[in-house]
C-alpha positions, 0 to 999 in steps of 0.5 A, a space after each residue: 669588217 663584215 663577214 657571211 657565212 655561206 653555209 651549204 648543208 645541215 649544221 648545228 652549234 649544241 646548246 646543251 639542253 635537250 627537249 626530253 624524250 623528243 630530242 638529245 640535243 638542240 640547236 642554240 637559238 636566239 630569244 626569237 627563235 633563230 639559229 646562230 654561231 657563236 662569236 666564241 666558236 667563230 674565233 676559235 675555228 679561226 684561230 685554229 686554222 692559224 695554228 694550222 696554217 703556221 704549221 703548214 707554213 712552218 712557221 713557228 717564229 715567224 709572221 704566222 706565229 706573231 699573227 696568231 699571238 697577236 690577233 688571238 691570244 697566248 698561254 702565258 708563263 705566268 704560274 697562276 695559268 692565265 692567258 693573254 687575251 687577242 686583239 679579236 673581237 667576233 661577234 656572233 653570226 645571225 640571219 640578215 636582218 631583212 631575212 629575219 624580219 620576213 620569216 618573223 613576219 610569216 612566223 617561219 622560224 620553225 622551219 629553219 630546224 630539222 631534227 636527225 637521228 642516229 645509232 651505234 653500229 657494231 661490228 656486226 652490222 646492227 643498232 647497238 641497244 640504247 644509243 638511239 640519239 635525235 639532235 635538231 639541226 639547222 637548214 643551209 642558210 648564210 649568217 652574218 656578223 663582223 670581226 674588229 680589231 684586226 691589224 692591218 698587216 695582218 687582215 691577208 691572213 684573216 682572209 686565209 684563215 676564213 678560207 682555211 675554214 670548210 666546216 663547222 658546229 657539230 658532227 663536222 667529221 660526219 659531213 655537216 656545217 660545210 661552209 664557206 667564209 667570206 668577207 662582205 665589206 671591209 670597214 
């Protein structure tokens, strides 16, 4: 199924790297330049609103659970700590491919990252020393990408899961990647 990520302020999923002095920490681009959310971190913002709304359901050994067991994974007992992989696959979310061929065309891509700065304060009210931190973040845009795999039975709690979702990437707690999750064509 085809999903969009509609999202409504600045985001950024970190690609650990830095640019120097200029920048703290960047937004992870594809090989053209574009900003995209992982498939990885998709999956597990979903497969935490499961646990949430398990919860909310109290719903431990219920459907919720075998939902979640199922569609993403569990711990296994096993003494070498492995894990049992779900049915899931997310592919990563990226630029719709008329969207991408248009800014790639105008040479635009640079326009789609900000760059933000931000400080400790102490309990005095002032700029701690040396915690001055600049991190590139992404404009609001939608992204588009599929998840396959998903059972049937259990595509009404995909759906509630996508919806339990409000926020992504870093600094979520701060009010960035507000979002909203939508399926766009059911395969």
């Amino acid at each position: 199924m085809q999903i969009r990520i509609e999202l409504f302020s600045e985001w950024q999923c970190g690609s650990g790297l830095s640019s120097g002095s200029d920048v703290d920490l960047l937004a992870i681009k594809d090989s053209h330049g574009f900003p995209f959310i992982p498939g990885r971190t998709l999956k597990g913002l979903l497969a935490d609103a499961a646990s949430q709304l398990e919860r909310v359901a109290g719903d431990s050994q219920g459907d919720w659970n075998e939902f979640r067991k199922v569609c993403f994974g569990r711990e296994s007992s096993r003494s070498d700590g492995g894990s049992e992989s779900g049915c899931l696959f997310v592919s990563n979310a990226e630029l719709g491919g008329a969207t991408r061929q248009e800014i790639k065309a105008a040479a635009l891509a640079a326009h789609l990252f900000r760059k933000r700065s931000g400080t400790k304060i102490d309990d005095q009210g002032q700029a701690e020393e040396h915690t001055l931190r600049r991190m590139e973040v992404a404009v609001p845009m939608s992204l588009y990408g599929s998840i396959e795999g998903c059972p049937p039975p259990y595509l009404d709690h995909l759906e509630k899961c996508m919806m339990w979702v409000k926020q992504l990437g870093s600094q979520r707690h701060r009010g960035m990647g507000r979002c909203h999750i939508t399926i766009e064509e059911k395969a």
